[in-house]
FIKOLVEX-34865 format. One record per residue (C-alpha): residue in one letter; residue number from 1; z, x, y. Coordinates in steps of 0.001 Angstrom, whole numbers, plus 500000, padded with zeros to 6 digits. Last residue first. Example, Ala and Ser with C-alpha at 12.3 -4.5 7.8 and 13.67 -1.06 7.14 Angstrom:
# FIKOLVEX-34865
S; 2; 507140; 513670; 498940;
A; 1; 507800; 512300; 495500;
***
This chain:
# FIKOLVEX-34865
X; 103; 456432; 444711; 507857;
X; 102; 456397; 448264; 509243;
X; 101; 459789; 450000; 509883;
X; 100; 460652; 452335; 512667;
X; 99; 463387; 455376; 512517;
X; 98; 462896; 457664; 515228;
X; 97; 462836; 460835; 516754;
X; 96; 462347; 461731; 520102;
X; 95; 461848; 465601; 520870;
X; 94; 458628; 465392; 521463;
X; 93; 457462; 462303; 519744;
X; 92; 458677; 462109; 515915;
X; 91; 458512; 458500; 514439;
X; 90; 459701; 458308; 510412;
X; 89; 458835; 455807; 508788;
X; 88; 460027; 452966; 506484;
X; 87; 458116; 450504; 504778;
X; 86; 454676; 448277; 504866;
X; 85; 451512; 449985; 504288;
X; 84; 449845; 451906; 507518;
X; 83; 447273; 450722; 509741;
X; 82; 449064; 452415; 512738;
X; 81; 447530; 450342; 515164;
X; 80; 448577; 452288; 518889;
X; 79; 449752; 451561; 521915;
X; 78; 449659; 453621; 524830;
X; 77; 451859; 453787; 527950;
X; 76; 452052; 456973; 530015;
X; 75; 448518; 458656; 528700;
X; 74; 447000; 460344; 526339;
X; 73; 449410; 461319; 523254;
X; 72; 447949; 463318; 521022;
X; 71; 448194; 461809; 517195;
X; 70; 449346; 462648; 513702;
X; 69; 450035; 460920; 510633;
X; 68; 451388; 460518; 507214;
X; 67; 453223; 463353; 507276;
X; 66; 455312; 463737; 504346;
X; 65; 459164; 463477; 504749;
X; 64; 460371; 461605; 502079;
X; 63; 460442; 459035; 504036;
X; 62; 456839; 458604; 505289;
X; 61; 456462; 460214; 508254;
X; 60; 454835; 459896; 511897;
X; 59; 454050; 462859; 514434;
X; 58; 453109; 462034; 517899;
X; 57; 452317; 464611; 519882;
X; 56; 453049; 464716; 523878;
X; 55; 450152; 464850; 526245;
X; 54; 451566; 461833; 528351;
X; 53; 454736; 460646; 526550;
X; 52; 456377; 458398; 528677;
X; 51; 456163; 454891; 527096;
X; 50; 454877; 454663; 522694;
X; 49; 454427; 451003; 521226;
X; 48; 453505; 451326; 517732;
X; 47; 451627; 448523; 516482;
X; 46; 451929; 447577; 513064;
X; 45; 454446; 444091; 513281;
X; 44; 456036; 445558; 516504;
X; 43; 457488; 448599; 517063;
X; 42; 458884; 450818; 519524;
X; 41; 459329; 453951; 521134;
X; 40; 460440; 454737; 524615;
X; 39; 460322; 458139; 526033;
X; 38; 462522; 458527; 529107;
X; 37; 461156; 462031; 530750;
X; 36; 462986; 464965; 530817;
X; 35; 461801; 467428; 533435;
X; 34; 463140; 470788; 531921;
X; 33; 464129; 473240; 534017;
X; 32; 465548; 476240; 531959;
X; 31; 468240; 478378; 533522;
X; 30; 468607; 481442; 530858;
X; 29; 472017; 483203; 531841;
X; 28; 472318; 486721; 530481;
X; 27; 475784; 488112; 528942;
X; 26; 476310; 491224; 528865;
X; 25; 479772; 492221; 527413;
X; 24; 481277; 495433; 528655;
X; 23; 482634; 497970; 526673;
X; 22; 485085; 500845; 528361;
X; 21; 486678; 502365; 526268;
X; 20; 483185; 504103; 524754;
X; 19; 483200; 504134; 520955;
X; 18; 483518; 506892; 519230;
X; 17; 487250; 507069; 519729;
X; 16; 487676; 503810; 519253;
X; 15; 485849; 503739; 515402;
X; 14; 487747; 506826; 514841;
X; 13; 491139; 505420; 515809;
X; 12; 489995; 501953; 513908;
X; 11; 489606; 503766; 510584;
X; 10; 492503; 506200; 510255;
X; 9; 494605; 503047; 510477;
X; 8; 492797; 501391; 507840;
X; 7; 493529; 504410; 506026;
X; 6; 496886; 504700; 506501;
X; 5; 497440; 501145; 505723;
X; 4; 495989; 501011; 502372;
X; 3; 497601; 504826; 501591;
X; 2; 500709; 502664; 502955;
X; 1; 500000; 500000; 500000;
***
């Protein structure tokens, strides 16, 4: 147990004197202006219903994760027949996500 103990002691007063006393911590500051804009998704029946997402992708998945779809965004408010068979998907715009369901 002391050889333990010696040895760990031996240990930290060569790691501090190698390393400099006096260690400062950089930290940098990243300011990232993001304009967030309210995108709305819904549903209704098979049309998808997308507001605020002007040259966003739209990404839409079956639920076990597949994607099913994919679509550019062009425009503010667009609507869209998804044409797909009835269940639940997955609606990825952005960073918006989800959960729809197609009856």
């Amino acid at each position: 147990m002391k050889k333990k103990i010696f040895t760990l002691l031996l240990a930290l007063a060569t790691i501090s004197f190698v390393m400099p006393h006096e260690v400062m911590a950089k930290t940098s500051l990243e300011l990232i202006d993001q304009d967030f804009n309210a995108v709305t998704i819904s549903v209704s029946g098979s049309v998808l219903h997308i507001e605020g997402a002007n040259d966003e992708m739209l990404y839409i998945y079956n639920v076990t994760g597949v994607r099913v779809m994919s679509i550019k965004v062009e425009g503010q408010d667009k609507r869209y027949n998804l044409g797909l068979p009835r269940g639940c998907y997955i609606v990825k715009v952005g960073n918006v996500v989800r959960k729809i369901f197609i009856r």
